[in-house]
C-alpha positions, 0 to 999 in steps of 0.5 A: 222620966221616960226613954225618949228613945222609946217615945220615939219608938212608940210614936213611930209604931202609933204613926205607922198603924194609924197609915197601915191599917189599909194594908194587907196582913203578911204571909206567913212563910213556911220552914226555918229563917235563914235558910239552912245551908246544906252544904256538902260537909267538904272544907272551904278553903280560902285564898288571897288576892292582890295583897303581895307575900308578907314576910313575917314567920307565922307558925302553929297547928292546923284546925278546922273551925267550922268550914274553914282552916285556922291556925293556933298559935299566937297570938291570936287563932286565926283563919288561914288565906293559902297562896293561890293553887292551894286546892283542897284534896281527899287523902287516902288515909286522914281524909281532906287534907289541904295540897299546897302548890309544891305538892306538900299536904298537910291535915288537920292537926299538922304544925306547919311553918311559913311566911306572912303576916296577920292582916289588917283587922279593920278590913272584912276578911273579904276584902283580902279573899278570892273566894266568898267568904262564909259568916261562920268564918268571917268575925275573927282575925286573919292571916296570910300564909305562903311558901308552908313546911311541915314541922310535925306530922300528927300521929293519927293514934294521937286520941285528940284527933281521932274520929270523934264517937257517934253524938248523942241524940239531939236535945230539943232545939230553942226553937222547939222550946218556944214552940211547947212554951205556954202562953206567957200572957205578955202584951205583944208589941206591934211592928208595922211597915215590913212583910217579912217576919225575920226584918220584923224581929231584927226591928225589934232587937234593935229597937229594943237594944237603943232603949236599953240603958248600958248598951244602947249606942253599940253598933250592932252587927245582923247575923246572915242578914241579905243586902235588901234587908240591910239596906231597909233596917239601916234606913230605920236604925242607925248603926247597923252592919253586916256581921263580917263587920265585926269581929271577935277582939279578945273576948268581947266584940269590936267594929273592925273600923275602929275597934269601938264595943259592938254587938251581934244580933240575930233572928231565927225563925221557924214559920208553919207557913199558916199563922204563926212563927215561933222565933229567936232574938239574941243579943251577944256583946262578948264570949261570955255576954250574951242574951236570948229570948224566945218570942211568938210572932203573928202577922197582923194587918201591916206587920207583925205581933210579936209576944215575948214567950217564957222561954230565954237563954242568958250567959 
């Protein structure tokens, strides 16, 4: 018996060519979706707002995690909302260190001790924050921290904390794989109705994961995905939030409303701005469950082909 979810899927690509076929064939953009951030490699420190100063004991060792501030410990690491007047600051011998407003500094790799609490996991860290929040840091817990002493300074001799040595030369990217990837020869799939090419490959992520057999009623969570676009897939597709919305539980994902089995979803791109994409899907439902496949997407009259390549990744 066939998935009536791919009937329906089918159905909606076969009314959507039948009406499209007047409408003019997208433009191929030129460079990589998203965007990459070019940040200026200085840490990102966050703040809370409005919330009052819980008196729990929070303790641990300071790490960066991306742009931002962690703190070990149990039971959870966690990224760390200062108290406001906490600034970040360049220190003469170990580089930013963070400098809370009674002066102390404290760096990475200090165990540090202080009141607060762990916030609520329902709630996007954004809602606690007062500064924007990136996505790198945004999917796990967090937790308030004030009134900080240090307990033990790192030695900077401590190998573990030493610079790490030059990296080695880049391996080739997936992208890059895909890119030198023969033809499979694979029947491309039309998705018709949308311009840009990155929506396109969301559409068909998503489509795909609700005619999948075990997964297939999972929230799913876009990775760096605007509010427009959000706003258009979630017209289409049921169930489709913003990554913030989810979060890392344990070691499988969760929607932070009601801790239900979830999966993060993403698209990258890599457009030459004349013919064609070489693109991305991945489908990630836990620290070590996760899915990617390499595709080659050509615009179309209406929309996009896309062709699955013989290039996947799977853990």
């Amino acid at each position: 018996m066939k998935n009536p979810l791919a009937i329906a899927w089918a159905f909606a690509l076969v009314a959507a060519c039948s009406s499209n076929d007047h409408r003019a064939t997208p433009e191929v953009p030129d460079g990589k979706l998203p965007v990459e951030a070019r940040g200026d490699g200085r840490p990102v420190l966050l703040t809370y707002t409005d919330i009052g100063a819980m008196e729990a004991i929070q303790a641990g060792s300071l790490v960066m995690r991306g742009p931002c501030f962690h703190l070990t410990g149990a039971p959870d690491e966690a990224v760390i909302l200062w108290e406001e007047g906490t600034r970040i600051v360049r220190d003469p011998e170990r580089g930013f260190a963070v400098e809370l407003p009674d002066g102390l500094r404290v760096a990475v790799g200090d165990m540090i001790r202080g009141g607060g609490g762990a916030l609520p996991t329902a709630q996007p860290i954004a809602d606690f924050a007062a500064q924007e929040v990136p996505e790198e840091c945004a999917t796990g817990p967090a937790v308030q921290i004030h009134s900080v002493e240090l307990v033990e300074r790192v030695s900077m001799d401590d190998a573990e904390f030493r610079p790490p040595p030059p990296p080695p030369p880049p391996a080739p990217s997936f992208l890059d794989s895909v890119r030198n990837s023969p033809e499979s020869g694979a029947e491309p799939v039309e998705v018709l109705g949308i311009d840009d090419p990155r929506e396109a490959l969301f559409a068909h992520m998503i489509a795909g994961l609700r005619e999948g057999e075990g997964f297939h009623n999972r929230p799913a969570c876009l990775r760096e995905v605007d509010a427009d676009m959000l706003t258009r897939l979630s017209d289409r597709f049921t169930d489709v939030f913003a990554a913030p919305m989810c979060r890392w539980d344990g070691a499988g994902v969760a929607l932070r409303e009601d801790d239900s089995p979830a999966v993060f979803v993403d698209a990258r791109l890599d457009c030459d701005g004349r013919n064609r994409c070489v693109a991305e899907g991945a489908r990630v439902f836990a620290n070590m469950g996760g899915e990617g496949q390499g595709y080659i997407m050509r615009p179309i009259p209406g929309g996009w082909s896309i062709e699955t390549a013989g290039v996947s990744w799977m853990s």
